[in-house]
N, C-alpha and C positions, 0 to 999 in steps of 0.2 A: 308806846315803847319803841317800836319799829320807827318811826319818824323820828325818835330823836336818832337811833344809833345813825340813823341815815346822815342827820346832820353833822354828827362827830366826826364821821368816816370824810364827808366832805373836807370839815376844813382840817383835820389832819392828813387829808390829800393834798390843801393851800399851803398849808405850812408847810411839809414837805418837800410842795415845789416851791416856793421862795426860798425855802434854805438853800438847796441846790444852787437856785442861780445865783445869791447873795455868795454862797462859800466859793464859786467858779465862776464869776461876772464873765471873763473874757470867752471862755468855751460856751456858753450858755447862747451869746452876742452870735460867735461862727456857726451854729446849729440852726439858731433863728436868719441868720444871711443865709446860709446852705439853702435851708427851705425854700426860701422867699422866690431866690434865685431859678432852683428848679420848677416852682411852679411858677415862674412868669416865662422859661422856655417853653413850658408843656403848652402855655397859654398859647405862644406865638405861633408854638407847630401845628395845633390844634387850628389858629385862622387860616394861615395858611395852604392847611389842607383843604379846611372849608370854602378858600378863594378857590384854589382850583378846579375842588369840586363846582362849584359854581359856573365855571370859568366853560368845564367840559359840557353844563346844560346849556349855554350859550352859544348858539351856532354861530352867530356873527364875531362872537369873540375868537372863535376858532376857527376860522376860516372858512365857514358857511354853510361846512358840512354837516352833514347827521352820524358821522362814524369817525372818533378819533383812533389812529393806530399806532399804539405802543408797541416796545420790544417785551419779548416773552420776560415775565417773573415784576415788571411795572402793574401795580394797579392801582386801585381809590384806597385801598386797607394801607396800602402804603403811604400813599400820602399824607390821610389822615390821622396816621400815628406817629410822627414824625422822621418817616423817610425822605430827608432833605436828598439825598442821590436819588432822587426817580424825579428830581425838578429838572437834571443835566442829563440828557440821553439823546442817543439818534437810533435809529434804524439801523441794523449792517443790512451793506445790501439792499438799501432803498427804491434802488433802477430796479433789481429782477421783481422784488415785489409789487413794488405801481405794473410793469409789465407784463409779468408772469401769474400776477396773484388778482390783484384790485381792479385791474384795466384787462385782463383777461377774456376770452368767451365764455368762457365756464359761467361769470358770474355777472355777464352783460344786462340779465333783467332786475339785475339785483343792484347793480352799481351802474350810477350815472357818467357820473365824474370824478377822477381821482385825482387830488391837486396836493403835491411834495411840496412842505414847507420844513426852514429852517426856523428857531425860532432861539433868539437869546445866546449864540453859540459864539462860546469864548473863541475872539481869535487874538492874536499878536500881530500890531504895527511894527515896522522900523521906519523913521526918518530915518530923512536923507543928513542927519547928522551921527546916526548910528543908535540913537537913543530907544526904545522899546518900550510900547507901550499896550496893555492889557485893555482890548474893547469888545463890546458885544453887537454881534452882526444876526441879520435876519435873512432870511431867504427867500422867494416863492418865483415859480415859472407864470408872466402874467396873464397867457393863455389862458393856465388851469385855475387859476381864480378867477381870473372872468366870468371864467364858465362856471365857477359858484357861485358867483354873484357875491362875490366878497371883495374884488378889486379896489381898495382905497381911492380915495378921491385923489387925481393929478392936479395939481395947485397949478403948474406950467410944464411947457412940454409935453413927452409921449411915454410911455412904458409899454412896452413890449416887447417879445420876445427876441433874444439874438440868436447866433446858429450854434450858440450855446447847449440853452433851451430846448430847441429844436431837435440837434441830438440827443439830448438827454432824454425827451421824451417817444420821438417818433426815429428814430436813426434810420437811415438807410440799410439795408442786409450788409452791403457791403461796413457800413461803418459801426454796424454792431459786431461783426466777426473783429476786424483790429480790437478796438475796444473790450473785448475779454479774447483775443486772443494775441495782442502784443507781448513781445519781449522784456526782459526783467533786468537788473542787474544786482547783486550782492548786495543785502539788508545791511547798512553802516554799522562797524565792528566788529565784522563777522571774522572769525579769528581764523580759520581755515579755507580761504578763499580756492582754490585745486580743486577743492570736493565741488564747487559750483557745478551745476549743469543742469541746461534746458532744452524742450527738444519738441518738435511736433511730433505726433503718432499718429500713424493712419495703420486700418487693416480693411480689408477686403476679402471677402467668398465665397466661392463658387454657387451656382443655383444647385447644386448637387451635395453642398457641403465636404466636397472630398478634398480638395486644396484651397490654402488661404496665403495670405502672404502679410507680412508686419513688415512698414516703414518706417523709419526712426529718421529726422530730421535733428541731429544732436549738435549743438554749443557748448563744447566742457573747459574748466577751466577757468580762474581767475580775470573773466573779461575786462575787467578795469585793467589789468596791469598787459606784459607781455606773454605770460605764458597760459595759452591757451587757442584752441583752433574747433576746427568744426569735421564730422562725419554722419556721410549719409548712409545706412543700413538698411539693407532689405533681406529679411529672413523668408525661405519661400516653406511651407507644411505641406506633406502628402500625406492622407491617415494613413498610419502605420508606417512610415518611414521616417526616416532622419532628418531633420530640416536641411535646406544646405544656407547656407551665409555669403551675402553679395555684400562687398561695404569697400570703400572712395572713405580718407582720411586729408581733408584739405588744411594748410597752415591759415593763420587767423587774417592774412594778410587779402585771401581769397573768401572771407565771409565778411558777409553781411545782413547784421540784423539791426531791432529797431526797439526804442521802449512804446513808441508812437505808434507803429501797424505790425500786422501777424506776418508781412511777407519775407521770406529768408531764403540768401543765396548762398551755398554752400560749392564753392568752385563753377561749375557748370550746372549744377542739379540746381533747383528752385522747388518752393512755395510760393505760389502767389495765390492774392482774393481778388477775384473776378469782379467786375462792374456790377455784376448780379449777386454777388453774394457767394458763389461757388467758388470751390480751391481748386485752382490748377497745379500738378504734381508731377513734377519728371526728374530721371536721376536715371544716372548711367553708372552703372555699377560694375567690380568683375568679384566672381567667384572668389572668397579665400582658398586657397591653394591649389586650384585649377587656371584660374585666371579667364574662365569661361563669361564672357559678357550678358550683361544684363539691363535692357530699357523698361523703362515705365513710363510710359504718359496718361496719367487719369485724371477724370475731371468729376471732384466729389461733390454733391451735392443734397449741403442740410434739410432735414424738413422742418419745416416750418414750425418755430416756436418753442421745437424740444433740443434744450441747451441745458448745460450746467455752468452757472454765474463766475465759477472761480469763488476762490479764496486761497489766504496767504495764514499759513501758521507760522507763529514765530516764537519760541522760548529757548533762552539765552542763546547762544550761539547754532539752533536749529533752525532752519527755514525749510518749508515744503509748500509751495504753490500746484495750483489743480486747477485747471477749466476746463470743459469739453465743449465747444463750439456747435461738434455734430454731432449728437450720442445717438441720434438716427441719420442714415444717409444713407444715396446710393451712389455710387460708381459706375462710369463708363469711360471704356479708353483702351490700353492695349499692355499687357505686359509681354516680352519677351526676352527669351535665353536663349543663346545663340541662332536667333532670328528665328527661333519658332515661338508661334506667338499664341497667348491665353486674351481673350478678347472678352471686356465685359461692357453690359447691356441693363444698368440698374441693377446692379449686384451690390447686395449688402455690404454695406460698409461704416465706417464710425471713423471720427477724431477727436484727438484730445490734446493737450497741452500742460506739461509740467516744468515745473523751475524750483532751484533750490539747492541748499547745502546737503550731496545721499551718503557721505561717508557714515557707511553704517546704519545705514535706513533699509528696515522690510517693511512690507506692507501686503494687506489683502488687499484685492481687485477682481471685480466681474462688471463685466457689460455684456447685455442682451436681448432681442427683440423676444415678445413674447405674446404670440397676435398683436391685438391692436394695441398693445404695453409695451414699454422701454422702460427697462430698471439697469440701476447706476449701484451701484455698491464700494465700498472701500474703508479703509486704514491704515494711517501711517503710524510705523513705531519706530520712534528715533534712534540712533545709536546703538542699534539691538537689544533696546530694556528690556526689562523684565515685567514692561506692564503691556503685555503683549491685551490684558483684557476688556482695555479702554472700548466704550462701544463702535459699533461699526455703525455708518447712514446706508440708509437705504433709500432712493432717490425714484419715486414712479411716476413716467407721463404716459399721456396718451395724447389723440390727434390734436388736443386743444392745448396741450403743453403742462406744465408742470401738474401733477394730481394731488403726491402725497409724500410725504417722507419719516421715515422709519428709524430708530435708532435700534436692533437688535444687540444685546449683551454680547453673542459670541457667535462665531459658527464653527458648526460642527461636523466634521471632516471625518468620513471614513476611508482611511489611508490605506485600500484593499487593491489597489491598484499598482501594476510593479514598473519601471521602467529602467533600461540600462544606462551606465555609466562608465567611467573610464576607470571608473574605482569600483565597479561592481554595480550589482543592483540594489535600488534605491525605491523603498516603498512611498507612494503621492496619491493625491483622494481618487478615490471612482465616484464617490458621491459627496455632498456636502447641502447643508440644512440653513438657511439661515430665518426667527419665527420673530417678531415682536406682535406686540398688542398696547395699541396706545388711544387713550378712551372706547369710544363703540368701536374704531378701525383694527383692522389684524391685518397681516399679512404672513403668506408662506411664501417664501424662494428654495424653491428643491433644485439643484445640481446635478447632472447626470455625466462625468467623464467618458469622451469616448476616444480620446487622444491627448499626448502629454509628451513634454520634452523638459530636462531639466540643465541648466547649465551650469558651472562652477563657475561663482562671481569669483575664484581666487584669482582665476586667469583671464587675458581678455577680458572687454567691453562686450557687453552684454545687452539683448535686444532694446528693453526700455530705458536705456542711455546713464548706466551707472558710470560714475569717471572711475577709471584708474587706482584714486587714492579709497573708493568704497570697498575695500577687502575686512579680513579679518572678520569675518560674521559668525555669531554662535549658532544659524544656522545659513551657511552656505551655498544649497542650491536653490536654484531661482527657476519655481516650475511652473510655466505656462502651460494653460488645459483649452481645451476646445469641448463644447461638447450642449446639451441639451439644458434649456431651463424652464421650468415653472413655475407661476406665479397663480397663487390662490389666495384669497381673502376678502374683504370688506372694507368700501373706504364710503364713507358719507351717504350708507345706507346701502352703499351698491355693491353687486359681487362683483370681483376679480375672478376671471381664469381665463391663462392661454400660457402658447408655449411654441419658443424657438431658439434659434439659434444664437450660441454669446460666446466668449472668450473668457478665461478667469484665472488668475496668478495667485502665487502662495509662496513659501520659503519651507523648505525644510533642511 
C-alpha cells in the first residue's frame, strides 16, 4: 500500500511539473538559463580559485619564494569563493615593508631574500597619436630574483638592475630622507587651494628637560598660483613660563622648495640633507614684538632605520600628508638670543613633515622616546567633524626599526590641568591613557603633563604651520604639552617597558 501511494505522489509531482512549464513555456525557459548560467560562473570562480591556489604552492610560479605577501583582508577563502578583486591588489607602502618589515634585522634568520614583484598591473598607453590604450605590465628588481633563483631566461642581451632599482632597494641615507621627505603640491581639484600648507618640524631638548624649542619650516598657500609665501618660526619653552615666538615671514619670490628632495629655502634660513644623511638647520629669526634676534644652527641626526614611511589621505576636497624622517634623533649646534647662546651635544631631538589642505583640521599627536622605544601616535579630523572617534595608530620602534603598530579606539584625557589665557583660564590633560590589544600584543601608553601652552588658532599662525584661512573651529585652542611617557605591554611574546621624554598636542 505504501509503495503505491509513493508512486501516485510521484507522478502527480510529473504532472504538476509539466503543467507548469507547458501553462508558462517562456518563464519556465528564463529560470532554467538563470540556473544554467549561475552555475557555470560558480564553476569558473571555483577554477580559478583553485589555479591560484595552485599557483601560491608553486614557488617557481611565484617567484621562487617560500612566502607570498598579501595586503591585509586578501586570502585563499577569498579566492576560492569567488573573490574576483583579491586577483587586482598591490601593497601600500611596498618600500617600507621589504625594508622595514621583510629585509629587516629583526627577522634576518628568518628571511633570506626579499624580492617586490609587480605582476598583471593595469597601466594606460598614449600614442604618439593621442590614442589610449589599456595594457598589462609586470615588474621585478632583477637583483632580487636572481637571488631567488627565479630570473627568466634572457633570450639576448642583459637585465639588470638600473639606479632605479638600486634606489628603490638600497638608497643611500641621503636619498631616502628626500624620498619621504620631499615637497608636495595641491591634490588636482582641490577647491580651497589658501588652506594649503606644508612645513618641516624640528624640536629639540635640553638634557635637563627644562627648555625646548619647536622649528616650523612653513609653505602656506596656494603654491601653484601667486598667492602664497613662506615663514620660518621658532617657538622657544621654559617649564613654567610663557613660550616667546621668533618668526621671519618671506614673499614666495624668496622660497624654494621641491616635489623631488626635502631641502627648503626660506629667504636666508634653510633645510638642507647632508651627504650623510643628517639635516642641516639654520634660521635667523627676531622676536614678535621685541624684535630681539635669534640664530640657530643645528645639525640633526636620524637613527638608523626608525622612520615613519608617510602617507597621504585624501577624501573629497581633504588632504593631510604625514612622514617623519627622524622620529629618533639627536641634535648638535648652537641656538642663540641676543648672542647668548644654548649649545647642544646630542640632545634629543625629532622631525617630521606635513602637507595638505588644514582649513579646519584638529588632530591628536604625541611623539616620544621611552628607553629603548620610540612610539609615534596620531589623528587627523577634517573640517572639525564630529567623528572625532575614528581610531588613533600607534606606531612602536626600537633599535632595529619598526616593532609594532597599534590602532587604540580613543584616548583618554584627564583635563585636570589649568593653563591661562587671554580669555581666562582654560582646563588641558595632566594625564592621558592611550590601551589597545591586538591578538596576543597589548600595549599601554600612559601620559604624564608637566607643561602646557595653549594658543588661539583665531589669531595668528600658529606653531605647527596652520594658514591663515584654518579659523573657525568648534574647538579653538591648539595645546601643546611636554611631559613624561610610558610604555608597557607585549609584542611577539616580549615585554615592553620604559619611559621618557615626548611632546604631545590636543585641541580644546
Amino acid at each position: 500500500m505504501s509503495a503505491n501511494a509513493g508512486a501516485i505522489r510521484l507522478a502527480m509531482a510529473q504532472l504538476l511539473a509539466w503543467r507548469s512549464v507547458a501553462s508558462r513555456p517562456l518563464r519556465a525557459l528564463l529560470l532554467c538559463g538563470g540556473f544554467g548560467v549561475g552555475v557555470g560562473v560558480m564553476i569558473v570562480l571555483l577554477a580559478v580559485g583553485e589555479a591560484m591556489v595552485r599557483q601560491a604552492s608553486q614557488e617557481r610560479l611565484v617567484g621562487g619564494g617560500t612566502i607570498t605577501v598579501l595586503p591585509e583582508g586578501i586570502d585563499i577563502e577569498v579566492l576560492t569563493t569567488g573573490g574576483l578583486g583579491g586577483l587586482f591588489f598591490s601593497v601600500p607602502n611596498a618600500r617600507f615593508v621589504h625594508r622595514q618589515v621583510l629585509n629587516a634585522p629583526r627577522l634576518s634568520d628568518a628571511v633570506t631574500v626579499a624580492a617586490p614583484q609587480l605582476e598583471g598591473k593595469l597601466l594606460y598607453v598614449t600614442t604618439s597619436d593621442g590614442v589610449e590604450h589599456p595594457v598589462r605590465a609586470s615588474g621585478e628588481i632583477p637583483s632580487a630574483t636572481r637571488a631567488l633563483g627565479a630570473l627568466p631566461t634572457v633570450a639576448a642581451g642583459a637585465w639588470n638592475d638600473d639606479d632605479g632599482d638600486r634606489r628603490w632597494m638600497t638608497p643611500t641615507l641621503a636619498e631616502l630622507r628626500h624620498d619621504i621627505d620631499h615637497f608636495h603640491l595641491p591634490t588636482p581639484g582641490m577647491a580651497n587651494r589658501r588652506s594649503w600648507g606644508e612645513w618641516h618640524y624640528f624640536n629639540v631638548i635640553t638634557p635637563d628637560a627644562n627648555r625646548w624649542a619647536f622649528v616650523s619650516f612653513i609653505v602656506g598657500g596656494d603654491v601653484t598660483g601667486d598667492q602664497w609665501g613662506g615663514q620660518v618660526l621658532v617657538t622657544l619653552h621654559e617649564r613654567g613660563r610663557a613660550p616667546r615666538r621668533f618668526s621671519r615671514t618671506i614673499p614666495k619670490e624668496r622660497v624654494r622648495f621641491s616635489t623631488r628632495d626635502a631641502n627648503l629655502t626660506i629667504g636666508n634660513d634653510s633645510v638642507r640633507v647632508l651627504p650623510d644623511g643628517r639635516y642641516a638647520v639654520r634660521a635667523d629669526v627676531r622676536e614678535e614684538g621685541t624684535g630681539t634676534p635669534l640664530t640657530l644652527d643645528l645639525v640633526v641626526s636620524p637613527a638608523p632605520r626608525i622612520d615613519f614611511p608617510g602617507a597621504t589621505l585624501v577624501s573629497g576636497d581633504f588632504t593631510s600628508g604625514y612622514a617623519v624622517p627622524a622620529l629618533r634623533a639627536d641634535a648638535s649646534g648652537a641656538l642663540c638670543v641676543a648672542r647668548v647662546c644654548e649649545r647642544f651635544d646630542g640632545a634629543q631631538a625629532y622631525h617630521d613633515h606635513n602637507w595638505g589642505g588644514w582649513r579646519g583640521v584638529t588632530w591628536e599627536w604625541g611623539s616620544a622616546r621611552a628607553g629603548e622605544y620610540t612610539v609615534l601616535y596620531g589623528r587627523v579630523t577634517p573640517e572639525d567633524s564630529a567623528d572625532g572617534n575614528a581610531p588613533l595608530f600607534v606606531y612602536v620602534t626600537d633599535a632595529q626599526g619598526f616593532l609594532a603598530l597599534f590602532r587604540p579606539r580613543v584616548i583618554r584625557y584627564d583635563d585636570a590641568r589649568e593653563v591661562r589665557t587671554a580669555m581666562g583660564a582654560l582646563k588641558v590633560p595632566a594625564t592621558a591613557e592611550l590601551f589597545d590589544v591586538r591578538g596576543p600584543d597589548t600595549l599601554r601608553l600612559t601620559l604624564t603633563v608637566d607643561d602646557a601652552v595653549a594658543t588661539d588658532t583665531r589669531i595668528g599662525l600658529v606653531d605647527r604651520g596652520d594658514s591663515e584661512s584654518a579659523r573657525a573651529l568648534r574647538r579653538p585652542w591648539f595645546v601643546q604639552m611636554a611631559g613624561e611617557a610610558r610604555v608597557d605591554g607585549r609584542v611577539r611574546g616580549r615585554v615592553l617597558g620604559g619611559r621618557g621624554r615626548g611632546f604631545f598636542e590636543t585641541y580644546r
